[in-house]
Structures are given as C-alpha cells and as structure tokens.
C-alpha positions as CSV (number, residue, x, y, z in Angstrom):
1,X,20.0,-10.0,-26.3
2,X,20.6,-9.6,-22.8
3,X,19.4,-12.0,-20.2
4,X,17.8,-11.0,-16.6
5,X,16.8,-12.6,-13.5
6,X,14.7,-11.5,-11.5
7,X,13.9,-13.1,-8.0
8,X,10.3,-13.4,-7.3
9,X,8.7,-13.0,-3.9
10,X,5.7,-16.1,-3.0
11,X,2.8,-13.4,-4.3
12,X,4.8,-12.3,-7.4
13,X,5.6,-15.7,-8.2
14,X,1.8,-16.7,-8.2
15,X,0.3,-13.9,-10.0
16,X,3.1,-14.9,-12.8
17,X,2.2,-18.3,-12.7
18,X,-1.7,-17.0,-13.0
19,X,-0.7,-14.5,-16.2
20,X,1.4,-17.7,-17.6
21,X,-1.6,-19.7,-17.6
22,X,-4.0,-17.1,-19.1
23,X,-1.2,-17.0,-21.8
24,X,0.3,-14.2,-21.2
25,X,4.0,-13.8,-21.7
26,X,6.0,-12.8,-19.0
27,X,8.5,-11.4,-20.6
28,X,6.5,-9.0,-22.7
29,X,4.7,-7.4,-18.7
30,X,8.3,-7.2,-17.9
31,X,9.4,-5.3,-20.8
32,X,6.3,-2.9,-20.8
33,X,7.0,-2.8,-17.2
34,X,10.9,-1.5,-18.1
35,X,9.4,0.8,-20.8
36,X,6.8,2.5,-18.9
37,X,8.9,2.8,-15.6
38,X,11.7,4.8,-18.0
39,X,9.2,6.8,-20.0
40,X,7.7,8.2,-16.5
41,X,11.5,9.0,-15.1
42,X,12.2,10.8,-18.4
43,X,9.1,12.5,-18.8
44,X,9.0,13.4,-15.2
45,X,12.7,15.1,-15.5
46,X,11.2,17.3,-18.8
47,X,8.3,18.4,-17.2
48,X,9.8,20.2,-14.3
49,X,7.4,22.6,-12.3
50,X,8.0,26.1,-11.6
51,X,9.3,27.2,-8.0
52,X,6.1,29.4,-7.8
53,X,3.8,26.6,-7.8
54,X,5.7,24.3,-6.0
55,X,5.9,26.9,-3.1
56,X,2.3,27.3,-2.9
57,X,1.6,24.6,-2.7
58,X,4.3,24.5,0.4
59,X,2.3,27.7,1.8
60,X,-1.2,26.0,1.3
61,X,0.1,23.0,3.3
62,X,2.0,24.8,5.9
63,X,0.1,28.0,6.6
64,X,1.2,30.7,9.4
65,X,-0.5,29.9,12.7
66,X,-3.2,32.3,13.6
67,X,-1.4,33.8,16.8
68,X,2.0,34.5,14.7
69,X,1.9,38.5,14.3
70,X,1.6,39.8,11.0
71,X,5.2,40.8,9.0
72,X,5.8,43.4,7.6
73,X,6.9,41.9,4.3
74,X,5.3,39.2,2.1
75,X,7.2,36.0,2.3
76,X,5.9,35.2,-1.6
77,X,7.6,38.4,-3.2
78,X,10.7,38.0,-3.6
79,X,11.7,41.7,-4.2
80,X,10.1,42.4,-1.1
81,X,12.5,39.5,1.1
82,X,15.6,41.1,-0.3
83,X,14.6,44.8,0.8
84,X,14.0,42.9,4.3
85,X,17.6,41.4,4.2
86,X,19.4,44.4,2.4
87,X,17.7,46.2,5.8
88,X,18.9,43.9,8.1
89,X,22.5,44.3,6.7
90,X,23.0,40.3,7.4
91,X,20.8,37.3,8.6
92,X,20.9,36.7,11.9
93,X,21.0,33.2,13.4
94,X,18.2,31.7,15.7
C-alpha cells in the first residue's frame, strides 16, 4: 500500500480536524476524493461532444454584430465554406 502526504493549507487543516472529530476517516474523503476526480476525467474523455454543438454554442455566444453586411455564404455549412474557398482559389491574409 502506498503512502501519501499531502500538505494542508490552515482552512483545510481545520475542516480535517472537524471531519476527524465527527469520526470521519480521512483517509476514506481522500480516497473518494481520488476516485471521483478520475471517474469525471475518464468519463469526460468518453463522452466527447460533437463539433456541431460545440460551435453553436460558439455562434450563440459570439454572434455577428448588427452593422456587419450579410455574406453570401452560411458560415455553419460547411459545403457552402469550401465553394467560397474553392472560388477564391486561395485564402487571403488580413
């Protein structure tokens, strides 16, 4: 069994001290702590959201301004971008 220290900060230190004296044992918040900490990484990599709803929620954020003139292409479809850059021949630089 592996061993770990962990340095506690004043607050930390008392709210231990409090869960020690209600009889709680420290070591089993830590190792729920570990546990649930890894089973949110892990289930956060598996559950990956599309591109199409995390760039709506970019557009929803972030809309157009209301004086920018209308384009003639819709920024959300992509076959419609690439007939824009096929047309263009190559991407210019700002």
């Amino acid at each position: 069994m592996k061993l770990l220290n962990v340095r506690l900060g004043t607050e930390d230190a008392r709210l231990a001290a409090r869960l020690r004296k209600d009889g709680i044992p420290i070591s089993q918040v830590v190792r729920e702590a570990i546990r649930a900490a890894y089973h949110d990484r892990v289930e956060g990599r598996v559950r990956s959201r599309r591109p199409s709803e995390i760039m709506a929620e970019i557009y929803a954020a972030l809309p157009d301004p209301p004086d920018l003139p209308p384009r003639r292409y819709d920024l959300r479809d992509p076959s419609s971008v690439r007939r824009q850059i096929l047309a263009r021949r190559r991407l210019r630089r700002p």
